[in-house]
C-alpha positions in Angstrom: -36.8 27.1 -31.2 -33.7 26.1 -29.1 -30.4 24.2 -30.8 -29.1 21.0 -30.3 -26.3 22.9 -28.9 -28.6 24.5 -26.3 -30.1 21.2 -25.4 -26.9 20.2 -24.0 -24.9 21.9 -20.7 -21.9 23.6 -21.4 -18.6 21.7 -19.8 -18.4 24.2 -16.9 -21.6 23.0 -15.7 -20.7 19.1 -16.1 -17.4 19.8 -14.5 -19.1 21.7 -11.4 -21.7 18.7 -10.9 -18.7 15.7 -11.5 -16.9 18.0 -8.8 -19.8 17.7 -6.1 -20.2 13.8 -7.0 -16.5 12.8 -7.1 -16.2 14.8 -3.6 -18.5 13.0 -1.9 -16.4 9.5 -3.2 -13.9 8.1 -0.9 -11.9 7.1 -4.2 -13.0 8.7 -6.7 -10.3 8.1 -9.2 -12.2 4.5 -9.7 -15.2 5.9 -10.7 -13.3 8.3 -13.4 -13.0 5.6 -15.7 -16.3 4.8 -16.1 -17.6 8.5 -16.6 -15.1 9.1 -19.2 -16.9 6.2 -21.6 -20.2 7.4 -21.4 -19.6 10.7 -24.1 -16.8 12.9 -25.1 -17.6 15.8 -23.6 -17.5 13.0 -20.4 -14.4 12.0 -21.0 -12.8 15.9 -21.7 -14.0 17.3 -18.7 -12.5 13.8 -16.5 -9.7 14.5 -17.4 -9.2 17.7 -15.9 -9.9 15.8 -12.9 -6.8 13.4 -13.2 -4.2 14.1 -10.6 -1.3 11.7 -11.1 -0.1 9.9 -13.9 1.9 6.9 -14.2 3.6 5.9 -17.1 5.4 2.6 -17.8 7.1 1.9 -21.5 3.5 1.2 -22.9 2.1 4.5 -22.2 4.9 6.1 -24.7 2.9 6.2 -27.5 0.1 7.8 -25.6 1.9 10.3 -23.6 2.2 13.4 -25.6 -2.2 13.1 -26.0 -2.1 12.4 -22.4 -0.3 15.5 -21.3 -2.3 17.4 -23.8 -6.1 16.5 -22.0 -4.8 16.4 -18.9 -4.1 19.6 -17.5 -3.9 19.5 -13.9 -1.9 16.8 -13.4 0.2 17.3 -10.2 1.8 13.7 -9.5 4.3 11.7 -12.2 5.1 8.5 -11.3 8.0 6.9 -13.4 8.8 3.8 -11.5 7.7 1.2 -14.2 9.2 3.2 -16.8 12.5 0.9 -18.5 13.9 2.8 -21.1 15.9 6.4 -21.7 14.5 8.5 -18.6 16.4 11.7 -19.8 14.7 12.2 -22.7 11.2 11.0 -21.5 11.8 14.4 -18.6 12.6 16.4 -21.6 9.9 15.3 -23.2 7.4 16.1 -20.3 9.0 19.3 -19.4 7.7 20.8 -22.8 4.2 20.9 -21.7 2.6 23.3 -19.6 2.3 21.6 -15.9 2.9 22.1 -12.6 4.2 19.0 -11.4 4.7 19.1 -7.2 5.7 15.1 -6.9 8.1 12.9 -8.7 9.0 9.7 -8.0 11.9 7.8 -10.1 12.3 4.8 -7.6 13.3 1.4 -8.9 15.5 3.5 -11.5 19.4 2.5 -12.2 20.8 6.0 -11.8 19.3 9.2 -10.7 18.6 11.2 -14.7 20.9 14.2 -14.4 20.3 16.0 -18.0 16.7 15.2 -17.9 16.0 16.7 -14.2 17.8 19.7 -15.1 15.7 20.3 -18.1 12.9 19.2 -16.2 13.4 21.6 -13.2 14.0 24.6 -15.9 10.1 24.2 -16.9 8.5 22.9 -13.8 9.7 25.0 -10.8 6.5 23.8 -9.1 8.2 20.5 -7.6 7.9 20.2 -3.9 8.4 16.2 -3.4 10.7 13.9 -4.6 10.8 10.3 -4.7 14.8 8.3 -5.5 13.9 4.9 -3.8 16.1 1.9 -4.6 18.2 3.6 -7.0 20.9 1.4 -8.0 23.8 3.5 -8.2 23.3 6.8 -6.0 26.9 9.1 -6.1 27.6 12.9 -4.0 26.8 14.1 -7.2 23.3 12.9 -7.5 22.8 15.2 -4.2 24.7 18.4 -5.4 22.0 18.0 -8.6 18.8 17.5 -6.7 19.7 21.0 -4.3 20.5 22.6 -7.7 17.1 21.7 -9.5 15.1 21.4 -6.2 16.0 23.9 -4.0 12.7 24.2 -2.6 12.0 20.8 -2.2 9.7 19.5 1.1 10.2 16.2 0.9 13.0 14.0 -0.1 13.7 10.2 -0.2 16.9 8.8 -1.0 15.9 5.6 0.6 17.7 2.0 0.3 19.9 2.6 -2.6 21.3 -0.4 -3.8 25.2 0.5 -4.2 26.7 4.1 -2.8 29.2 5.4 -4.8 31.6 6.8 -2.5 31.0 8.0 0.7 27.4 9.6 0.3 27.0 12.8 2.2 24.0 14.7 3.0 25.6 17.7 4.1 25.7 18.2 0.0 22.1 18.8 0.7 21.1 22.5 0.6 17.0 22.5 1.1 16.2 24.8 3.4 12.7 24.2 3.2 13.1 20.5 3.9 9.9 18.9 5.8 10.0 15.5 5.4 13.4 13.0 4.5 13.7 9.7 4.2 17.6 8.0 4.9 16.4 4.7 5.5 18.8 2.1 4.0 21.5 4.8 3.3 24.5 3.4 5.4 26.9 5.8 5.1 25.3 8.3 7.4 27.1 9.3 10.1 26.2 11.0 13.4 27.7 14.2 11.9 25.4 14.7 9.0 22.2 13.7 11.1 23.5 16.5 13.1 24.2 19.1 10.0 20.6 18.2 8.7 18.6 19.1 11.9 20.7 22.3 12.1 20.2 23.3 8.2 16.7 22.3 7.7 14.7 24.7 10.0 10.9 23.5 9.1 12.1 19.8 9.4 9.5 18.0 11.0 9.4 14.0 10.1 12.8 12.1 9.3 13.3 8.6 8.7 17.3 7.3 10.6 19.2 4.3 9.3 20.1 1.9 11.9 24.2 1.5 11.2 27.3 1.3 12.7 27.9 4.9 12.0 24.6 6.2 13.9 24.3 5.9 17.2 21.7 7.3 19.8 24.0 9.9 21.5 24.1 11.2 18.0 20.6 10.7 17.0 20.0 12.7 20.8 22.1 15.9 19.3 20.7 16.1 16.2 17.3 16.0 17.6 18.0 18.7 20.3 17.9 20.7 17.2 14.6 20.3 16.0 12.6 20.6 18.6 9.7 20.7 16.9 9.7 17.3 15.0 7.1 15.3 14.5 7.8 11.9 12.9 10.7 10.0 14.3 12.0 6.8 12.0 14.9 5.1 13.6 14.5 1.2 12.3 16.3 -1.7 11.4 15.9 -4.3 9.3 14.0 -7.7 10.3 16.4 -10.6 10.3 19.3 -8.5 10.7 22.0 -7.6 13.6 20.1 -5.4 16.1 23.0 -2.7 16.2 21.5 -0.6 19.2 21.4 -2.4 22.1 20.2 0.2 24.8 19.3 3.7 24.9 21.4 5.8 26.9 19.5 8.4 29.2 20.4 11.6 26.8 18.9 9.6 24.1 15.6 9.4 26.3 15.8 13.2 27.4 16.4 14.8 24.3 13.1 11.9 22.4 10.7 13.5 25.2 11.4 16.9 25.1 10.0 16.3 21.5 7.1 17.7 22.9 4.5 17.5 19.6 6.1 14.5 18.5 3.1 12.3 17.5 4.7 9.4 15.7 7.8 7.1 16.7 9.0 4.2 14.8 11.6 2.1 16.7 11.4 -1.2 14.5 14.0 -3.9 15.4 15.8 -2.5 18.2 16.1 -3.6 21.7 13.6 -1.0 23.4 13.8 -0.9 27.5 11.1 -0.2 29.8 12.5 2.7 30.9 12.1 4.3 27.8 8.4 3.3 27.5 7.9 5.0 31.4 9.7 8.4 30.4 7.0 8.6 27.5 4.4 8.1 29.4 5.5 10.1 32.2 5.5 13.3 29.7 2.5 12.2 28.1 3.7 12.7 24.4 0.6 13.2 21.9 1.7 9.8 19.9 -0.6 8.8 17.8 1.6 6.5 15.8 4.0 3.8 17.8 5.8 1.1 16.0 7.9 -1.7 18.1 7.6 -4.0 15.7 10.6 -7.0 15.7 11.7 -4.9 19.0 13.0 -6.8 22.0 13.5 -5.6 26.2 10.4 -4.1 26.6 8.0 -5.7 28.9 4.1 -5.4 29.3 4.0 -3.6 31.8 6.3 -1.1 30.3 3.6 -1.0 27.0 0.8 -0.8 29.2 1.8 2.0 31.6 2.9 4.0 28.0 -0.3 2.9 26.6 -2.4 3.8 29.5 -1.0 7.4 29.6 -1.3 8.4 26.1 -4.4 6.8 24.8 -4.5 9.3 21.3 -2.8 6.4 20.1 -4.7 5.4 16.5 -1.7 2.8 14.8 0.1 0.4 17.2 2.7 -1.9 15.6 3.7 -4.6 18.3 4.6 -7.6 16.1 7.1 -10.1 17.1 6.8 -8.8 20.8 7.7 -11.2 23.1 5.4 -10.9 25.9 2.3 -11.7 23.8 -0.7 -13.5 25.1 -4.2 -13.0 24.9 -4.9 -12.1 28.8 -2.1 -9.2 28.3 -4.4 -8.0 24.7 -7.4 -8.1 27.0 -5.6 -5.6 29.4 -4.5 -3.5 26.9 -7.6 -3.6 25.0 -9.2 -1.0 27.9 -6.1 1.7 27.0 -7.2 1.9 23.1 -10.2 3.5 22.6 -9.3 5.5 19.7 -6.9 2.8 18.0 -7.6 2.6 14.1 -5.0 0.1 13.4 -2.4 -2.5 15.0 -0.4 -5.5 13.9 0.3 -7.9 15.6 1.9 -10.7 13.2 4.2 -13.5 13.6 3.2 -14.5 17.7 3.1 -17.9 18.2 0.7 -17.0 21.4 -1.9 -15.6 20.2 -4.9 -16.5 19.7 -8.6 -15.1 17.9 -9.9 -14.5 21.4 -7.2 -11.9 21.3 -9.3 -11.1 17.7 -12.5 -11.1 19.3 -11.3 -9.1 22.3 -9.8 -6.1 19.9 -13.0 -6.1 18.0 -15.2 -5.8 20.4 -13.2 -3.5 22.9 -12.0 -0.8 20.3 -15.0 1.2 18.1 -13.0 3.4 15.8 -10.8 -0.3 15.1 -10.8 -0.6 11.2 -7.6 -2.7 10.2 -5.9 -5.5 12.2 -3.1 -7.6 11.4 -2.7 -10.9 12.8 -0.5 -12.9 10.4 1.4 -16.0 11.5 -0.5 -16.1 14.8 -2.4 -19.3 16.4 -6.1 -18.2 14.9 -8.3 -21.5 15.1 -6.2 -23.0 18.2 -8.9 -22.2 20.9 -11.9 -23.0 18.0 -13.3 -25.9 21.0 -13.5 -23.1 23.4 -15.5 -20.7 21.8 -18.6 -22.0 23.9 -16.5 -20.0 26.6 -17.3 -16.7 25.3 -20.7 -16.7 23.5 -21.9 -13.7 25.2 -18.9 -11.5 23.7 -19.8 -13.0 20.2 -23.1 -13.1 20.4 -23.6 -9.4 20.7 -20.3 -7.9 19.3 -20.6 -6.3 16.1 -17.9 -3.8 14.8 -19.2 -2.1 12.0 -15.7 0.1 11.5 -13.7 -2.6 10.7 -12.7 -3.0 6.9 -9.8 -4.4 6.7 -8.2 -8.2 8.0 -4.9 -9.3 7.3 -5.0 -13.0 8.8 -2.2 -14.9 6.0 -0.5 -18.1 6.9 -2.5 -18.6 10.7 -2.7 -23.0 9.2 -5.0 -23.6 11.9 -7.8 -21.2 10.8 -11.1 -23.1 9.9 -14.4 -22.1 8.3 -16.6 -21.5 11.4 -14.0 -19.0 12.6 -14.7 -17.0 9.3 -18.3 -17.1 10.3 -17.8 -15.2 13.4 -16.1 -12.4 11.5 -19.2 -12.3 9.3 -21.2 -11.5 11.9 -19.0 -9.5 13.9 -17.7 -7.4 11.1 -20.8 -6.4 8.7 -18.9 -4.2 6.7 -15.7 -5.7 5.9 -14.0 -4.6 2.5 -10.5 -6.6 2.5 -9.7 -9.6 3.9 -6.4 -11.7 3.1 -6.7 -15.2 3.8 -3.5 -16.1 1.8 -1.6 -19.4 3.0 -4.6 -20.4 5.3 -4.7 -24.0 3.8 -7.5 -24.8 6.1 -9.9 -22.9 4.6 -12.9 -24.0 2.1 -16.7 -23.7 2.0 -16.9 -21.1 4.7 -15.4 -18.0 2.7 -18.7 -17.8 1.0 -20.5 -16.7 4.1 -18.1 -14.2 4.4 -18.9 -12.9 0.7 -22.8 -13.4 1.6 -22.6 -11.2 4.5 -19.6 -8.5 3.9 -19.2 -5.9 1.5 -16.1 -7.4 0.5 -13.7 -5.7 -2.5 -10.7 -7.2 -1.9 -9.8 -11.0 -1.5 -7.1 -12.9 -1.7 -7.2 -16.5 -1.1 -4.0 -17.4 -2.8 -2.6 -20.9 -1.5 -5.3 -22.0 0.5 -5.7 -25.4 -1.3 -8.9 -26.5 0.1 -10.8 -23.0 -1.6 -13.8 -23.9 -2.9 -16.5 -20.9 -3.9 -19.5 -23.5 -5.9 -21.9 -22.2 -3.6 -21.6 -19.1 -4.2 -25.6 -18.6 -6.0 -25.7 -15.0 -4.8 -24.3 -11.7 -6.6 -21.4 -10.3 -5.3 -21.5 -6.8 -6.4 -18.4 -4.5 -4.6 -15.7 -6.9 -5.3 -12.8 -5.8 -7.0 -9.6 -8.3 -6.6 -9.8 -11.4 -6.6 -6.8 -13.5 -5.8 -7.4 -17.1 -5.9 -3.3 -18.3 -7.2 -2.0 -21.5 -6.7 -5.6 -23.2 -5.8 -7.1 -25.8 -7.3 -10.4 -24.1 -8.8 -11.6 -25.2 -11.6 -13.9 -24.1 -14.6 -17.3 -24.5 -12.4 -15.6 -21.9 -10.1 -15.0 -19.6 -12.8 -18.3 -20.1 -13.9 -20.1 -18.8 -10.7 -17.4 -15.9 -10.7 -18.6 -14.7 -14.2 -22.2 -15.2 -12.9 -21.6 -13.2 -9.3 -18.7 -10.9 -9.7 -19.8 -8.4 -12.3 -17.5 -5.9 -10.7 -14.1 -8.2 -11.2 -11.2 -5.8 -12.0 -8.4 -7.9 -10.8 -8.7 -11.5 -11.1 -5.0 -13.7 -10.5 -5.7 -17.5 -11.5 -1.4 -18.3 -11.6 -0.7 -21.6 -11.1 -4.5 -22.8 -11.0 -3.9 -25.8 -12.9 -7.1 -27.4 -13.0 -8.8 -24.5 -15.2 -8.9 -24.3 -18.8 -9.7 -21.6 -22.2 -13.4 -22.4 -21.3 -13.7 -20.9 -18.6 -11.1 -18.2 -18.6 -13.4 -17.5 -21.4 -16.4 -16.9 -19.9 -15.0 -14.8 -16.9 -13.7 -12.5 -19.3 -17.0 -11.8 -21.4 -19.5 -11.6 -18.7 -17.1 -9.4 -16.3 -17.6 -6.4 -18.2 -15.4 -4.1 -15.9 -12.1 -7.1 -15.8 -8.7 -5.0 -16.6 -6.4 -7.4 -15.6 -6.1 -11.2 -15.4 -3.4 -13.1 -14.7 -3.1 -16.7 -16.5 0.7 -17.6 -15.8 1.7 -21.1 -15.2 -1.8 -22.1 -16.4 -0.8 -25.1 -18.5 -4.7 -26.1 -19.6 -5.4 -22.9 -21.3 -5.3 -23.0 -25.0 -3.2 -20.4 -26.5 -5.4 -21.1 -29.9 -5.0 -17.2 -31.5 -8.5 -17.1 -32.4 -9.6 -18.1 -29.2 -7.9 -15.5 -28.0 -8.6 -13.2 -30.7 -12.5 -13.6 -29.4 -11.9 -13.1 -25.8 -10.1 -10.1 -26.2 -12.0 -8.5 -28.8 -15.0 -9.3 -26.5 -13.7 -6.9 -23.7 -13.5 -3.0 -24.2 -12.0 -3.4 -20.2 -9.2 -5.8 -20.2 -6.1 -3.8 -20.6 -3.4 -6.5 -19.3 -3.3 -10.4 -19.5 -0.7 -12.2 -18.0 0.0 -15.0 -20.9 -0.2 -18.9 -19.6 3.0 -20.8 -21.1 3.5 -21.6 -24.3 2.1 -18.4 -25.5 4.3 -17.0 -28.2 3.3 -14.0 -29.8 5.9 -13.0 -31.8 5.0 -15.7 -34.7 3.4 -13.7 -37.4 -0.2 -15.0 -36.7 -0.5 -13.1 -33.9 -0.1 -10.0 -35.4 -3.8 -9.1 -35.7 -4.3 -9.5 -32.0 -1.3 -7.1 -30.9 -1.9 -4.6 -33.6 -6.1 -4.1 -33.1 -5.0 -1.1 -31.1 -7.8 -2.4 -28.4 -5.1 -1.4 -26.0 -4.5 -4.5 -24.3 -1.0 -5.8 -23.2 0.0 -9.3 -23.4 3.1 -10.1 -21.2 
């Protein structure tokens, strides 16, 4: 006669079958959540699966449990995190982990006491993340090669004030892959040039675009590292374009880069003859960004693109050259493009949409923000043989915000073209109304964000939406009836951001909340019509083991002593 115990599998065996079923998921960390509720012994062996952890002040109370079940964690994110960052490293470093990524962007000061008692315990580190750091001093470098000395990857970018004259031959990381300067404008050609020479296995660096850099510099530094593979030399959009040409050493020493597969030249002035010598050499680039750039012609683009055709991510916003008869010559260069943008061209139309789509296969994300979609809508009749027999089914992702001419029946046409979209953004596109819901009928959309399109209007939506995820319908004017069908067709809302939706009340917000069982976050700022009654809410939160953050309409004061049942349930849910 067999024990209960022997009825059940032992963890090794769950943990070997979760392991062959979270492989096969493109993300599985959403699908970790919902195996950890179903049993204990679920949610013990899910969390050896956790990777990264992010921890913001709320998770403080948690964290020492957390660090306990999770035992493989490799990735700490501290970036929401307000509060005494020394100690909260010293607190982490007791436990047994092996940390190889850190990232304490958006952080006043770099932690000194708490990174050295960090890096005595967790000599595992090989990344590290300083982004936006308010104050960053020499001294913040001399600490960072005396914790980190085998660090990989470093960024130090956009600090907000440099304390002194920052220098990065304080660096010592000989094992440096991958650094990020962008933003830090006290470099100087000399350092660039100490970096290349120190940091033998360097292979992607990011250059800021300032008076001290210049290309004849950039040219000697690169000569050094000949086998780089990332180049970042970028300014700022809306700023001075410092570099104004590219001298020929600048151009000899970029193509002897001869494995160099991306090349980032944002906001420069780029000539043709720069375009022509990369061609001519036929560098493997599969990455080139020329975004904001000015000087180059299309000619120039199309003789580069026509030569290297690995390209997969193409940035060419703000060109000036645009049109949609130079997209439709392109077009036959990019078979293997995955990505472009192309934002913020007033020429462009969505036959240069339709062209992409139907010229590239392995095309899955396009940008065309700002653009003239819906200006050559009276035309279509002019090319119903491409639409009628176009279909795309890589593409996932459509980034078309603010184009104010884009109309319903163009919305269509992506339906039918592009089967299997997940995201679209649709944000500022105040022409837009009834039509959206074919796109929801005939995608697989998980992602939407409608925000300002005033006209938005989903009441005919009487068909289940299944895969969606976010939902992003701020500053419309839905009302309860829309939240209604929501709470009947979205079953698998996480995200939902009603801000500024002034026309809906506690009724409805009500309703969305109990019948979409998976909601964690809704946001109900500005939302003057919603009661902030505490039982009401009392009910609606109680009613959701999901929700785990509402953003509180106005009015909502929680520190009066009747709310004190509410933020003390230990349900887990934030109010902010």
């Amino acid at each position: 006669m067999t024990t209960v115990e022997e009825r059940f599998l032992p963890e090794e065996c769950w943990e070997c079958i979760l392991k062959r079923f979270l492989n096969e998921c493109d993300d599985y960390n959403r699908y970790l959540q919902s195996l950890s509720i179903l049993s204990k012994q679920f949610l013990s062996v899910t969390d050896r699966f956790r990777l990264s952890l992010i921890i913001s002040n709320e998770t403080i109370p948690l964290l020492p449990r957390l660090l306990q079940r999770c035992t493989n964690l490799t990735s700490l994110n501290l970036t929401r995190f307000q509060g005494d960052l020394d100690r909260l490293l010293c607190q982490i470093s007791c436990f047994p982990l092996n940390f190889t990524s850190l990232n304490l962007s958006n952080q006043h000061t770099i932690p000194a006491h708490g990174l050295r008692e960090f890096s005595k315990k967790i000599t595992t580190l090989t990344s590290l993340t300083c982004s936006n750091i308010v104050s960053l001093h020499n001294n913040d470098l001399v600490l960072i090669s005396d914790c980190f000395p085998f660090l990989e990857e470093l960024d130090l970018s956009n600090p907000k004030n440099i304390h002194g004259k920052v220098n990065v031959m304080f660096l010592v990381l000989p094992k440096l892959r991958k650094v990020n300067l962008s933003g830090c404008y006290s470099i100087n050609d000399r350092m660039l040039l100490h970096l290349c020479k120190n940091c033998e296995f360097l292979r992607e660096i990011v250059i800021p675009n300032n008076l001290f850099v210049n290309p004849n510099g950039i040219a000697f530094a690169i000569r050094e590292r000949p086998g780089l593979r990332s180049l970042t030399f970028s300014g700022t959009p809306g700023r001075v374009i410092l570099v104004t040409n590219f001298p020929q050493h600048f151009i000899d020493s970029l193509v002897s880069l001869k494995g160099l597969t991306c090349l980032e030249l944002s906001c420069l002035h780029i000539p043709d003859d720069l375009l022509y010598s990369i061609a001519m050499e036929g560098l493997p680039l599969k990455r080139l960004v020329l975004g904001h750039c000015t000087g180059f012609t299309s000619d120039g683009i199309h003789h580069l693109l026509s030569k290297c055709q690995c390209i997969q991510h193409l940035d060419l916003q703000k060109a000036t050259f645009q049109d949609s008869f130079v997209y439709h010559k392109l077009s036959l260069c990019l078979g293997n493009l995955v990505s472009i943008n192309l934002s913020h061209s007033n020429h462009l139309t969505e036959i240069t949409l339709f062209t992409l789509v139907g010229r590239c296969p392995l095309l899955n994300e396009i940008y065309m923000e700002n653009t003239c979609i819906g200006q050559m809508v009276f035309q279509l009749h002019k090319y119903s043989s491409l639409l009628n027999f176009v279909i795309n089914p890589q593409m996932k992702s459509l980034h078309l915000a603010s184009n104010t001419l884009l109309y319903d029946n163009i919305n269509n046409i992506f339906a039918s073209m592009c089967p299997n979209l997940e995201l679209v953004d649709l944000s500022n596109c105040v022409c837009i109304s009834k039509g959206i819901v074919q796109v929801l009928r005939h995608c697989k959309i998980m992602h939407l964000n409608l925000s300002s399109c005033p006209k938005v209007n989903l009441h005919g939506m009487n068909f289940e939406v299944p895969k969606l995820e976010v939902l992003n319908l701020s500053m419309t004017n839905i009302d309860d009836k829309t939240l209604y069908v929501i709470s009947k067709n979205c079953s698998g809302l996480l995200q939902l951001d009603l801000e500024k939706c002034y026309n809906i009340t506690e009724k409805g917000v009500k309703q969305v909340v109990k019948k979409c069982t998976r909601l964690k976050e809704i946001n109900l700022r500005h939302c003057c019509k919603v009661s902030t009654d505490v039982a009401l809410w009392m009910e609606m939160v109680l009613s959701s083991l999901s929700l785990r953050k509402i953003k509180t309409p106005p009015h909502f004061c929680p520190s009066h002593r009747k709310w004190k049942p509410l933020l003390n349930h230990g349900h887990g849910c934030i109010l902010c």
